[in-house]
N, C-alpha and C positions, 0 to 999 in steps of 0.2 A: 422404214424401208431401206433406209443405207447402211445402217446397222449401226449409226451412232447415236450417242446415248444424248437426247437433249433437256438442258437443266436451266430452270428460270430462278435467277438469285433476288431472294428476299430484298426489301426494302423496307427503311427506317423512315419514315416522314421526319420532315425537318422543318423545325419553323423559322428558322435564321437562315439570311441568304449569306453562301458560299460561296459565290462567286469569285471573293478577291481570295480565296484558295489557289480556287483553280489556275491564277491569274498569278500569284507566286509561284507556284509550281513549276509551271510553264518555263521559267529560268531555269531550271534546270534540265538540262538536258539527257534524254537517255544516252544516247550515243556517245555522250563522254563519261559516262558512269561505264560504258564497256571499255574505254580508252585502255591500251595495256600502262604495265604497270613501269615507273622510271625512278632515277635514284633519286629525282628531285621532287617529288611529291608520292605521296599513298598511292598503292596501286588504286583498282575500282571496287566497286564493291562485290563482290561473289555474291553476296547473296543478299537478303534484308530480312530485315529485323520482322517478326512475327508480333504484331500487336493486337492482345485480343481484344476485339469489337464486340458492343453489344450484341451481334448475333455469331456467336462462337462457333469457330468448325468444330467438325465431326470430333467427337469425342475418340481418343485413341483406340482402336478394336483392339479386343485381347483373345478373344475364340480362335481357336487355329484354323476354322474352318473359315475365314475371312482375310485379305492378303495382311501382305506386315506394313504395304503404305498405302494410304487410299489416296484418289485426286476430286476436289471441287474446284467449281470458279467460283466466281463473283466478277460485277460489274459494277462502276459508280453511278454512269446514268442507264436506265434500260428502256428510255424511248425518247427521242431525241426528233424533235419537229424539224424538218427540211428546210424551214424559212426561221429556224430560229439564233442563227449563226456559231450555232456550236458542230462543228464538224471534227473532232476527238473523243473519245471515249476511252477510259484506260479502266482495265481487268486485272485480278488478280487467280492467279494459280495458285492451289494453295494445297501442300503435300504435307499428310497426316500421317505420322509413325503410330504403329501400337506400340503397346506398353508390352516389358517382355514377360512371356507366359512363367509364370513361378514353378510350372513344371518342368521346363525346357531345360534340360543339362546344353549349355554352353560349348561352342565351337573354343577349339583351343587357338591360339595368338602367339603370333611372332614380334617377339618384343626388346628391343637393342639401347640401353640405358649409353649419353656418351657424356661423361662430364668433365667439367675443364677441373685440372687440379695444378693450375697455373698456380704463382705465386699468393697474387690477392685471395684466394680461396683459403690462406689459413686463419686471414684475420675475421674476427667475433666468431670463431668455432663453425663458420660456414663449412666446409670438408668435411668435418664431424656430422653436424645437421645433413647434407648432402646422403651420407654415406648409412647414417640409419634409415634415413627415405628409404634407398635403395632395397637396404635389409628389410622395409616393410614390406615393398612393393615385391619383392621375390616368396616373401609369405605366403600373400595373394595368388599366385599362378600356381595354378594343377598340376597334377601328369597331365603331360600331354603337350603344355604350352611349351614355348622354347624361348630362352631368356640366354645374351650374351651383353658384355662391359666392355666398353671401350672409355680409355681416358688420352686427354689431351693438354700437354703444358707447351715445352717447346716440339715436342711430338706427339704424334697419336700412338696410344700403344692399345693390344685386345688385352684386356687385363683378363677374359672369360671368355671363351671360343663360343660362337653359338652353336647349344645342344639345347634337348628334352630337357624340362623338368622333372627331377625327381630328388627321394633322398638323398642320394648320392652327391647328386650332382649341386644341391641345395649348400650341403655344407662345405663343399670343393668353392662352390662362388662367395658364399660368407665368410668365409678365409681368405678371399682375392679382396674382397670388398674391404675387408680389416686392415688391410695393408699398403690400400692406397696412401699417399703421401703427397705433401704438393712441391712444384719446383717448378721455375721456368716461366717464360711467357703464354702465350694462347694462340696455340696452332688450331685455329675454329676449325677449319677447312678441312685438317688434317684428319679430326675427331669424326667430323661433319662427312666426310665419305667412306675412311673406315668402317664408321656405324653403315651405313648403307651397304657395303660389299658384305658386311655380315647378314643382313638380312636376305641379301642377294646369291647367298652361297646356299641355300638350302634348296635342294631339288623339288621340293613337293612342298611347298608353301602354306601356312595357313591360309583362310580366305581377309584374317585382319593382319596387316602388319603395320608395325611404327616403330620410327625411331624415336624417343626422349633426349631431346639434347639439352643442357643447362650449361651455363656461362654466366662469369660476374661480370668480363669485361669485355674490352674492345679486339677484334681480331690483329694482330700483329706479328705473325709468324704462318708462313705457308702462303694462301692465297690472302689477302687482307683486306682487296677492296671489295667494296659490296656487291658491285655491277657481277665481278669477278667470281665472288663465291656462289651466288644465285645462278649463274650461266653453269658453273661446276655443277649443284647442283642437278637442275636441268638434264644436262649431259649425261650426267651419273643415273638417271629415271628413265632417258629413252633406251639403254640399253635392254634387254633381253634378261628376264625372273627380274621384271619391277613393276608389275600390274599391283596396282590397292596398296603403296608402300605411303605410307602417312608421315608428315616429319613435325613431332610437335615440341615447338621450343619453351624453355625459359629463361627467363632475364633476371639475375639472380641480385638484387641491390639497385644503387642508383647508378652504378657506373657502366652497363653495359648499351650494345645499338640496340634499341626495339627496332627503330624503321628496319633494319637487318634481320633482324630477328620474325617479325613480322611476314617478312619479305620470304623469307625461306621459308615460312609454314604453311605459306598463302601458293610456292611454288610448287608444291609436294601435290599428286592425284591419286586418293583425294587428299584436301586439304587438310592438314592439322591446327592448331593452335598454338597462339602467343600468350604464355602466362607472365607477367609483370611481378614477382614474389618481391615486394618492398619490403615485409618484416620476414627475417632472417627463418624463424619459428614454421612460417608460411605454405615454407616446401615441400611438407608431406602433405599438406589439403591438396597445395597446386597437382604434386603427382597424382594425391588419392581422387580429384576430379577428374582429369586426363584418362588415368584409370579405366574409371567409371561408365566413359564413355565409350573407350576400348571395347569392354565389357558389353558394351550395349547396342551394337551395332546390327539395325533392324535388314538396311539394304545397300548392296553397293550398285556403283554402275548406273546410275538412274541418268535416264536421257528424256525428256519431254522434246516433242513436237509439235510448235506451234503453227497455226496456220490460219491465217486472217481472210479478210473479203477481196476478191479479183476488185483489183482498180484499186485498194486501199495501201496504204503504207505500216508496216509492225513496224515496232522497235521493242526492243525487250532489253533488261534492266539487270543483263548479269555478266561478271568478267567470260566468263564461261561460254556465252552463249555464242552463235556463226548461224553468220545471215546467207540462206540459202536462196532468196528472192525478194521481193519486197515485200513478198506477202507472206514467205515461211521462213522459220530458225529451227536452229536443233540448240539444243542446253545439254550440257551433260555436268549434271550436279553432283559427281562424285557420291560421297555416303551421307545416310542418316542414321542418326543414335534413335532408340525407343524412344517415345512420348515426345521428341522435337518435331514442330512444326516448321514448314520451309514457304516462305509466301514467293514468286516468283511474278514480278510487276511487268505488264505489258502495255501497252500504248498503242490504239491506231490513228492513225490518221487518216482524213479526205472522206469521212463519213457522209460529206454534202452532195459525193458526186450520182450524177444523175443513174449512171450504169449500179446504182447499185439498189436499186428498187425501193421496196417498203419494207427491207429489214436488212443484217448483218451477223455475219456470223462470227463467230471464232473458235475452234476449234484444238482441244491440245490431248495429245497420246501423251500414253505414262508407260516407260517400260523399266525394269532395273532387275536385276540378282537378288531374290528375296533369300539373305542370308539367315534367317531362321528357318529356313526350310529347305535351306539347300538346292534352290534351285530357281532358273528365271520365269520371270512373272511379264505379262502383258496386260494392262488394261485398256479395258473395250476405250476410243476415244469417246472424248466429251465434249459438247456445243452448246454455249451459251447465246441466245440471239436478244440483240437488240433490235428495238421498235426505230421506224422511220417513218413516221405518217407526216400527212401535210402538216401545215400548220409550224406555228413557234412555241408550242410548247414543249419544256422541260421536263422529266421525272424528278423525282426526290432523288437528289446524292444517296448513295449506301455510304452509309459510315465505315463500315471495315472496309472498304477501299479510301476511302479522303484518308484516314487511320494509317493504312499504308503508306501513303503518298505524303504526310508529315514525317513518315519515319525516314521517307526519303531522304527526307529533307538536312532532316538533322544527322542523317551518314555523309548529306558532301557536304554542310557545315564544317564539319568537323574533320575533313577530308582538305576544304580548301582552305582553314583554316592551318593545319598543320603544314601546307605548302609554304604557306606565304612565314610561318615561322620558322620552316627549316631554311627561307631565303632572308633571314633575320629582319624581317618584315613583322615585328611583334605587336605595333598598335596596328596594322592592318590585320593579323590574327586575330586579336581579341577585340576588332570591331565585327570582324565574322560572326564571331559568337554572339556579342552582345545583339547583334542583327536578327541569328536563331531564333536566341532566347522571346524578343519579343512575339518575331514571327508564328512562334509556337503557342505563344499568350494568345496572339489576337485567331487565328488558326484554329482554335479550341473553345473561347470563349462563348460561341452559341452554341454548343453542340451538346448533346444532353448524352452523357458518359456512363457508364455503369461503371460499378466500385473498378475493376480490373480494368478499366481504360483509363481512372483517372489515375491508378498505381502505375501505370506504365507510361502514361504519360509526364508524370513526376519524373518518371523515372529519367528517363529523357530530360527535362528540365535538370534536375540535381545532377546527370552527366556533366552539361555542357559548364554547370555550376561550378563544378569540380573542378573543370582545366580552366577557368579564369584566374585563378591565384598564380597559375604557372607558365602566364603569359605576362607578368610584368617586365621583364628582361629575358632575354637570351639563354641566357646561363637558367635560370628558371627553368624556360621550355627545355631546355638542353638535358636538364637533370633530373625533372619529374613529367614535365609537360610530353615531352615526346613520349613515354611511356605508358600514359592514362591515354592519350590518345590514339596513339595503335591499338591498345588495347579496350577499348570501349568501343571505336567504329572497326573493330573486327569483332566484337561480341554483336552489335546491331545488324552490320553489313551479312553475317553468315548465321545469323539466328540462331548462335551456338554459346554456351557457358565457357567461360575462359578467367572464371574470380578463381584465384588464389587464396582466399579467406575462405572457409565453409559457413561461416554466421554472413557473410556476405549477401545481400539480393541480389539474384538476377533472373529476368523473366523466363531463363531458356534453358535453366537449370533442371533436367530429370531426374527421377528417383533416384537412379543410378551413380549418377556423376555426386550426389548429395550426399548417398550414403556411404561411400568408397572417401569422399572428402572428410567427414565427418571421422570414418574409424578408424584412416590414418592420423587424422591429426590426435585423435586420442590417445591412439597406440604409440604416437611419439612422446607423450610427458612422460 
């Protein structure tokens, strides 16, 4: 009758008590998952990591007669006894990309390459490497799309004005491109807004645009501190023609900032990616991923509205999101590439109170720019309710939400962990992890997994594996550790592929980003 769509989420029976899940979890706080972001620790997390549960969402729509993102919930408990002292419930939003239609000729793309060609760039033929990437990635792009070069040493210069691609204009850039040379230090900053004024000069916009920026090292010429270049940033985005401008970096060896790096891609709406390229070889997968995902871009603009039970308290679990009362938020999730899943974690509280009867709502709108069609999209809202009846008893946890809420876990792991080693606090780091790691063990250990939960939840374990060898000293973290770990909880935190390797796993990897990684790397031997 109110014209919203009401939807009851499945449930797993479970024969192990969860309890002391719930009970870790609980430390962690949403509210400071939204905290902004500072030079002295990881921003929050944008988004989380999509892990598929035994009862898997909606499978990608690919018909064009169905939108390009769909929305479900889910709940972890969905009937909760009034005398049984659990008064929270947390829900999962869960936004589903199609896969892009094999018929669909492709929007064209505004695309701005800025690379440092500072000194360090000519040792082990990196420049060289650099600069056939470049030549492949120009391959790539149609009539239509528009591709300009910016380089940066002690200056930033436009090596290639941004125009159309075409013939013409193909082999006029492949000749700019052949000529770069390196010299100088690393005006980041310099590179890092000229690319953006170039994207910013084009009156009639693509509906995708990004900048590519790539750097081997430390900023030290032009703006250099980090607080400093991100606020630049910023600055340079609230201006006028910089709607959908994406800034996505790479970190080209061991000697450059990720935390910087990171920070800039995460400051860009929407957000882009930090690629980590540790073998030199790497940079045409990293480009031909980044690509990929260009390429693939189902919807921009997406905004959910959440809105919880009068008398209860939300919290919701995304940098992004603005609390409009205690009961409602607005999120505005930027974009999504084809085939990625985006799970969006919410929390209520005060479910015991008496004003709120024998049931509980929750309720989320889904709107966004469905860029495969060229046009915006509204879906009908959606209402999941929970049960409130007398009594103390419990429902069965859903697994794809507890599933969530471990994922959580292990993005501020690895969040406060990397605080406490950028405060050269390294045995307090790498008891963080080792804390995860078990938490993850005992967390899992009764829960009956299908193949795809235990592959993802490996997966998670062998992350957090990974950055233990580069927390035994300082210098360590400093020179590999800070890098895998921006780089792993921004692939968790935004449910988004950010590997540099193409034979690389990653659960969030789509056709797209796979196949573009793949035919660059090949086309570079």
């Amino acid at each position: 009758p109110d014209g919203k769509r009401k939807i009851k989420a499945k449930q797993k029976p479970k024969t192990s008590n969860m309890s002391f899940i719930s009970s870790a979890l609980s430390r962690i706080s949403l509210s400071n998952l939204n905290s902004q972001d500072s030079a002295e620790a990881p921003p929050p997390d944008s988004d989380f990591v999509h892990v598929p549960p035994p009862l898997l969402p909606p499978a990608a729509p690919t018909s064009t007669t169905v939108p390009s993102v769909t929305l479900s919930l889910s709940q972890k408990l969905s009937s909760i006894g009034k005398s049984s002292g659990q008064s929270t419930n947390e829900y999962v939003a869960t936004l589903t990309a199609a896969s892009m239609p094999e018929e669909k000729s492709r929007a064209p793309i505004d695309v701005v390459v800025a690379v440092d060609t500072s000194g360090s760039m000519s040792t082990a033929s990196k420049l060289d490497l650099c600069k056939s990437t470049i030549l492949l990635l120009l391959k790539e792009l149609k009539a239509g799309d528009r591709f300009a070069l910016v380089n940066f040493g002690d200056e930033a210069n436009v090596v290639c004005e941004m125009g159309e691609v075409g013939r013409d204009r193909k082999a006029t850039a492949e000749s700019a491109i052949n000529r770069l040379r390196t010299q100088g230090c690393t005006n980041l900053s310099g590179g890092l807004t000229l690319g953006l004024q170039q994207l910013q000069s084009v009156s009639e916009p693509a509906a995708v645009r990004s900048l590519m920026l790539l750097t081997d090292g430390h900023a030290n010429r032009g703006v250099s501190e980090p607080d400093g270049i991100v606020d630049l940033l910023k600055g340079m985005l609230s201006g006028g023609n910089s709607k959908n401008i994406s800034v996505n970096t790479f970190g080209y060896g061991a000697d450059h900032q990720a935390d910087l790096l990171r920070r800039i891609s995460e400051a860009s709406d929407p957000s882009g990616s930090y690629y980590f390229v540790e073998a030199k070889d790497d940079v045409s997968s990293a480009f031909g991923d980044c690509l990929g995902g260009l390429l693939s871009v189902a919807a921009q603009n997406i905004r959910l509205i959440v809105e919880g039970p009068k008398g209860a308290t939300v919290e919701v679990a995304h940098s992004k999101a603005t609390k409009q009362s205690a009961e409602k938020w607005t999120v505005d999730l930027g974009d999504i590439f084809a085939e990625e899943v985006k799970d969006i974690v919410i929390s209520v509280s005060g479910l015991d109170s008496r004003s709120l009867g024998d049931s509980a709502e929750v309720t989320v709108s889904l709107s966004y720019v469905d860029v495969l069609r060229s046009r915006p999209h509204t879906e009908p809202p959606q209402t999941i309710t929970t049960s409130l009846p007398p009594g103390s008893t419990v429902s069965d946890r859903n697994t794809y939400v507890v599933l969530q809420h471990l994922r959580v876990s292990v993005v501020a792991a690895l969040k406060s962990s990397a605080a406490s080693a950028q405060a050269r606090d390294v045995a307090r780091a790498r008891a963080v992890i080792d804390e995860a790691l078990l938490f993850l063990t005992e967390a899992t250990s009764g829960l009956e997994l299908s193949p795809a939960d235990r592959q993802v939840v490996e997966t998670y374990k062998q992350d957090m594996e990974d950055v233990l060898p580069t927390l035994r000293t300082y210098t360590d973290y400093e020179r590999r550790g800070s890098k895998l770990m921006s780089l792993k909880g921004q692939s968790h935190s935004m449910q988004r592929c950010n590997a540099s390797t193409e034979t690389e796993f990653n659960p969030y990897r789509g056709s797209s980003k796979l196949a573009y990684a793949m035919k660059m790397k090949s086309a570079s031997k």
